[in-house]
C-alpha positions in Angstrom: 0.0 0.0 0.0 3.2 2.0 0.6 4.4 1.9 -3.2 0.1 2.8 -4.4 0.5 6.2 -1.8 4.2 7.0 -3.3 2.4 6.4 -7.1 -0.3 8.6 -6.4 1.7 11.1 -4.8 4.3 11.9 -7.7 2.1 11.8 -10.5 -0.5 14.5 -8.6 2.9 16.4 -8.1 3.4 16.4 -12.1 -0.8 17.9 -12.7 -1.2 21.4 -14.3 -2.8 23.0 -11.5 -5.3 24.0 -14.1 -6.4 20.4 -14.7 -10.3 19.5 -15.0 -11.0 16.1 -12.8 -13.2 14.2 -15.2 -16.5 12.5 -13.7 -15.4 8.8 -12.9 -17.5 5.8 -12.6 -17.5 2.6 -11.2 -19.1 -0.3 -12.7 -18.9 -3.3 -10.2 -20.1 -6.5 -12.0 -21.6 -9.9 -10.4 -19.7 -12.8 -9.4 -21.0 -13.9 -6.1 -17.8 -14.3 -3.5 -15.3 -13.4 -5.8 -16.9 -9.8 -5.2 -14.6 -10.0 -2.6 -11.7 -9.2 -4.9 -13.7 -6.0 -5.6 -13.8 -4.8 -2.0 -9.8 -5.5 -2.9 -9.9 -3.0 -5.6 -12.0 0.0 -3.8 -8.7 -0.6 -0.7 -6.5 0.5 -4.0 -8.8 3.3 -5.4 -9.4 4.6 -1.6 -5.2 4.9 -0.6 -4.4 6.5 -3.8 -7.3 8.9 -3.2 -9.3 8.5 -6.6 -12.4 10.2 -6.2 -15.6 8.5 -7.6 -18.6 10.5 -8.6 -20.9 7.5 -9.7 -21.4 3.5 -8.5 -23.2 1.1 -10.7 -23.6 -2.5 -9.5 -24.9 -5.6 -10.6 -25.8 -8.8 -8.2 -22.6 -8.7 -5.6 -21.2 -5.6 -7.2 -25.2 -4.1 -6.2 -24.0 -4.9 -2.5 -20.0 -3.8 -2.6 -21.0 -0.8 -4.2 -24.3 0.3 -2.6 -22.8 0.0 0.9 -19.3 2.0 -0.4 -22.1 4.3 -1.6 -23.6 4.8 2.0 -20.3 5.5 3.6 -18.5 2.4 4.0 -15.0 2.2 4.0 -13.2 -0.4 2.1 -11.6 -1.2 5.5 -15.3 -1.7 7.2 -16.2 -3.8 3.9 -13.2 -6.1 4.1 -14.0 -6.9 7.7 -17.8 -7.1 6.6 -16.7 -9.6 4.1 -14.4 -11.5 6.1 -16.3 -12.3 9.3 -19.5 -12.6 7.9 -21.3 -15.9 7.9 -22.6 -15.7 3.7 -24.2 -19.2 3.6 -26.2 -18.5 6.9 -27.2 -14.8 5.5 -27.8 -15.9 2.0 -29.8 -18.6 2.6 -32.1 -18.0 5.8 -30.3 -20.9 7.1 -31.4 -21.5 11.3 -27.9 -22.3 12.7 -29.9 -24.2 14.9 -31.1 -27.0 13.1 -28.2 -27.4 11.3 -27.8 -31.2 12.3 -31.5 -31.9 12.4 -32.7 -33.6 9.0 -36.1 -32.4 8.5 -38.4 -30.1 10.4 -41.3 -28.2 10.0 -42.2 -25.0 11.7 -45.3 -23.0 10.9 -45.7 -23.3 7.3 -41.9 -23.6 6.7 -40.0 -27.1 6.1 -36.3 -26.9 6.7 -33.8 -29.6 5.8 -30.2 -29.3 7.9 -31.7 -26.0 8.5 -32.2 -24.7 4.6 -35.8 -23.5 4.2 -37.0 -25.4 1.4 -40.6 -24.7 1.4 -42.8 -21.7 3.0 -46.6 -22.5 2.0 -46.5 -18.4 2.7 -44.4 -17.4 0.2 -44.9 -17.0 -3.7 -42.9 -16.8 -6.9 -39.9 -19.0 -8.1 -37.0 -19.6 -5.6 -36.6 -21.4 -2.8 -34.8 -18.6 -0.4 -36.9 -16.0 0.8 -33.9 -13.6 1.1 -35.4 -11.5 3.7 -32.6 -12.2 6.1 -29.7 -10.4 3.6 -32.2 -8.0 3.1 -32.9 -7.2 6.5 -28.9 -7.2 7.1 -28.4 -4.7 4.4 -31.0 -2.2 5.6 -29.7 -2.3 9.0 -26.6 -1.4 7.9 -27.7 1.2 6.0 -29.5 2.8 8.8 -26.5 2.8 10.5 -25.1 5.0 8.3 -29.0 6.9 7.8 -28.5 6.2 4.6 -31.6 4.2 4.1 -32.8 5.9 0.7 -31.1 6.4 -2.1 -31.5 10.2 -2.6 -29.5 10.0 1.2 -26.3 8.2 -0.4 -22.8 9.6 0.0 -22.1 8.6 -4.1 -24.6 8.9 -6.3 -25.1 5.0 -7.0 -27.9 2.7 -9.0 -27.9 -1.0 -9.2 -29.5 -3.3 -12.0 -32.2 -5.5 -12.2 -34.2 -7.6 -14.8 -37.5 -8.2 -14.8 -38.5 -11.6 -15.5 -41.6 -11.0 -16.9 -40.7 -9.0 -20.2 -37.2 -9.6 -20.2 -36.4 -6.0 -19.7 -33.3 -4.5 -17.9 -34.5 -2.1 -14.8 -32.4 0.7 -12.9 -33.1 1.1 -9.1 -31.7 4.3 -8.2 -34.9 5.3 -5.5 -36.6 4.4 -2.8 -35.4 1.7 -0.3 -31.2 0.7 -1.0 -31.8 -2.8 0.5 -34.6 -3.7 -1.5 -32.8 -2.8 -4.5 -29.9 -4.4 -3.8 -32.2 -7.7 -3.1 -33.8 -7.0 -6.1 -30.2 -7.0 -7.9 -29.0 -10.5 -6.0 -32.3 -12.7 -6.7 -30.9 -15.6 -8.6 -33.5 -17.1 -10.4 -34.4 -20.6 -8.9 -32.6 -19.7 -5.8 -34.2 -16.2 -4.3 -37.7 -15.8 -4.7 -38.3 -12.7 -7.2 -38.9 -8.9 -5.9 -42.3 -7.5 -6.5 -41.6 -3.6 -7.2 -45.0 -1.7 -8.9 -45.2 -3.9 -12.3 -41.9 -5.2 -12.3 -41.1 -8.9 -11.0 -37.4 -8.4 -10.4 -34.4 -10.8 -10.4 -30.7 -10.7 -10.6 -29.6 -8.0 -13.4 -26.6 -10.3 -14.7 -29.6 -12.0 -16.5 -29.2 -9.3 -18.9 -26.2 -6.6 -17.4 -23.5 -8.3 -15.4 -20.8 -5.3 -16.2 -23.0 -2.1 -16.1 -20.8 0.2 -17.6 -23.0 1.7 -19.8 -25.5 2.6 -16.9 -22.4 4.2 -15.4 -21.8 6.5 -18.7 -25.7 7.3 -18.2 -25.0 8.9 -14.9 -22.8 11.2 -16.1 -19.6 9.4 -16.1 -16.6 10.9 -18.6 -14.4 7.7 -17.6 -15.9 4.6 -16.1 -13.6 1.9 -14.1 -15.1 -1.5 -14.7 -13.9 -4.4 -12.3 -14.9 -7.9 -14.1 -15.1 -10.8 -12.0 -16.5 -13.4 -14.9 -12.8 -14.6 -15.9 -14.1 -15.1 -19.4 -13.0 -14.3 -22.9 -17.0 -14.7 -24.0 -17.8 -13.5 -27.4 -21.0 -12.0 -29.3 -24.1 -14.7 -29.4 -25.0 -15.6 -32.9 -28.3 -15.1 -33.4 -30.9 -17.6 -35.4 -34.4 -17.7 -36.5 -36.0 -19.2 -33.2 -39.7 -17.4 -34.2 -42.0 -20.8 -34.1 -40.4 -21.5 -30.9 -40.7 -18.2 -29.5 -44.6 -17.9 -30.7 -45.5 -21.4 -29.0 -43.6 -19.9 -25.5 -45.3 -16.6 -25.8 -48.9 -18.5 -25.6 -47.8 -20.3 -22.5 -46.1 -17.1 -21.1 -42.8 -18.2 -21.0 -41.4 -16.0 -24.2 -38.5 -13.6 -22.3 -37.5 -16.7 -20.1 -37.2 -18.6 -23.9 -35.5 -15.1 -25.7 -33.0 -15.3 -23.1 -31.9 -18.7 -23.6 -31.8 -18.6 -26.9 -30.5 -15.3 -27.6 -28.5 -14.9 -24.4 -28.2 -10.6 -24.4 -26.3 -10.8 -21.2 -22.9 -11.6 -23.8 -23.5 -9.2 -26.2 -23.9 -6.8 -23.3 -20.9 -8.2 -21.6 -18.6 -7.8 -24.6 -20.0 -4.4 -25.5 -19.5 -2.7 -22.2 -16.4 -4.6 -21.3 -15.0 -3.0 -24.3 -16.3 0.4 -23.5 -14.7 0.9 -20.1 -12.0 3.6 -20.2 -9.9 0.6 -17.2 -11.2 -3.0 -16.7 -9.8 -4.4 -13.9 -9.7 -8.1 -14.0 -8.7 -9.8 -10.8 -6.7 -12.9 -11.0 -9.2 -15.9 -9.2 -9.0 -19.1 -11.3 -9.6 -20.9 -8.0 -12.4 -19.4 -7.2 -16.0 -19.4 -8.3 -19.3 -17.5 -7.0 -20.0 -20.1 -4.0 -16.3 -19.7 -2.7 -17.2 -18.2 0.7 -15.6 -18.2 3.8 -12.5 -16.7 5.7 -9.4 -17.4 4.0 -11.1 -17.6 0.2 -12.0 -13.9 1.2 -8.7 -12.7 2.2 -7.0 -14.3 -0.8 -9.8 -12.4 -3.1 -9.3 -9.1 -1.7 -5.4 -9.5 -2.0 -6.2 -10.5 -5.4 -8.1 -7.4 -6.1 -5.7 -5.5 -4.6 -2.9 -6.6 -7.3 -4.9 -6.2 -9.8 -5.9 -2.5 -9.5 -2.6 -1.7 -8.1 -1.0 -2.7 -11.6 -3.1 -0.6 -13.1 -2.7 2.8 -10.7 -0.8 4.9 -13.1 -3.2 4.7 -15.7 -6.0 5.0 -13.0 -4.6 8.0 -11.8 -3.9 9.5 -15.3 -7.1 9.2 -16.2 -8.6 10.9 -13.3 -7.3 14.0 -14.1 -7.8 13.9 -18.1 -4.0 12.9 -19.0 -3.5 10.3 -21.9 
């Protein structure tokens, strides 16, 4: 961290004092743990002092960055990170019938503790997700920064709705229901009801926002990809008899998306357009890689990987090419 603070130092030395700081954005994309490695990078950004005027996040990225955005520190993330219990939080797991096989309390049956059924609850998914949700907001409070027009950065996360297959900003009302809204893996977390939206995770369609982050106001947006993938464009095909047959039995943007898969094309599109990507290192990793040590290894990772890349960071932030 020593060698990021003497970087930043000597190259803010060189600046014209005349220099216009540029609007920066930061696009944090989904990847479930290995988010870890981006509370790695925002350690990096914060020591060298790079001010960022917008946060966009998808899925993990929605949590990193909605909870920098409400005042955070990278320091109080990576502790956040490291000693929190993910599988409990993530799943509504009770720690207390984690040896018991089956049980059934109210209308709720739990196997080794999982809820696998609620006779209450409606929508696909098996996991409620109120207990992340809950965690989020009182977090958030802590700050009093429940609300989105109360954030310290000006930050939106992505959803899409399952229903038309259309990609949906959050940027007001309640931060912890958006950032649920942004997390709720189809199959796994029930779906968020918001007005006459049915909202699931936004890599579905937007898994490295950085266009969102231009339509902020961003001159130079900082991207940090945690997919580890060289993916290229989709090729499309005539699917229109299918798709007519699954629009009669409802299930046309669930088929489109399968078939037509506009999460790449956005992938490769914005992943070109970001002024830095930052790509952390984590073969050995994937998005159910919780825990301790797989945490601290991921933030170090994140760290390398944006400190590599801190003389063109800091170049860029004040308009030098």
């Amino acid at each position: 961290m020593k060698r990021i603070l003497t970087i930043a130092l000597c190259l803010t030395l060189m600046l014209p004092l005349c220099a216009e700081r540029p609007k920066i954005g930061l696009a944090l994309g989904g990847g479930g743990a290995k988010g870890a490695a981006e509370v790695g990078v925002l350690k990096v950004l914060e020591a060298a002092g790079i001010h960022i005027d917008y946060i966009v996040g998808t899925s993990i990225g929605a949590v990193v960055g909605g909870l920098y955005a409400a005042g955070y520190s990278a320091s109080e993330l990576e502790a956040l990170i490291q000693n929190q219990e993910w599988l409990t939080l993530l799943t509504d797991r009770k720690a207390s019938l984690a040896n018991v096989p089956y049980k059934k309390i109210g209308g709720v049956i739990y196997i080794f503790g999982f809820p696998i059924f609620d006779k209450e609850s409606t929508g696909l998914g098996m996991i409620s997700g109120n207990r992340i949700e809950h965690v989020i907001d009182s977090m958030a409070h802590a700050k009093r920064r429940d609300e989105f027009d109360e954030l310290r950065i000006p930050y939106c996360c992505v959803a899409a709705d399952i229903r038309s297959g259309k990609e949906v900003i959050l940027d007001k009302g309640s931060l912890a229901r958006a950032i649920r809204a942004s997390i709720a893996i189809p199959g796994f977390f029930k779906p968020v009801k918001r007005g006459d939206y049915t909202l699931v995770d936004g890599g579905m369609l937007n898994n490295l926002p950085v266009d969102v982050c231009r339509q902020m106001g961003a001159d130079i947006v900082i991207a940090v990809d945690l997919q580890q993938s060289d993916q290229k464009p989709h090729p499309q095909s005539d699917f229109s008899v299918l798709t007519t047959i699954a629009d009669l039995l409802g299930l046309g943007p669930i088929l489109n998306w399968i078939l037509t898969r506009p999460d790449i094309d956005k992938y490769v599109a914005n992943k070109k357009d970001a002024d830095i990507c930052i790509c952390p290192y984590l073969p050995d990793y994937d998005v159910t890689s919780f825990g301790n040590k797989n945490a601290a290894r991921m933030i170090q990772s994140g760290v390398e990987a944006a400190s590599e890349l801190l003389p063109q960071l800091i170049k860029l932030e004040f308009g030098i090419h």
